[in-house]
C-alpha angles and dihedrals in degrees: 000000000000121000086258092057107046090048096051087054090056090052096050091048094052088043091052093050087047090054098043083049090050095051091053104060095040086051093051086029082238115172137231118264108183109200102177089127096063097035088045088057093051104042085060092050087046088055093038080055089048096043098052090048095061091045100262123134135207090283109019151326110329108229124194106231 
């Protein structure tokens, strides 16, 4: 499969479980409830954690001198 391919599948896959998303909540008049915030806070523990873990500090590459 060539790189175009296999990036419009993704897209229509992503697109498919928005609109079935989507669908779900219309059908139960559910309301949106954005959360970025929260998820935002822990996806950069999640990389300082990462980042800890690979020897990396809050600025660069931690080297023992």
């Amino acid at each position: 499969m060539s790189g175009g391919l296999v990036k419009n599948r993704a897209i229509v896959a992503i697109a498919r479980i928005l609109l079935g998303r989507i669908f779900i909540m219309l059908t139960r008049g559910e309301k949106f409830i954005d959360d970025v915030d929260g998820l935002t806070e822990r996806n950069i523990r999640s990389m300082e954690e990462m980042a800890r873990g690979e020897g990396w500090g809050a600025v660069g590459p931690q080297t023992s001198r």
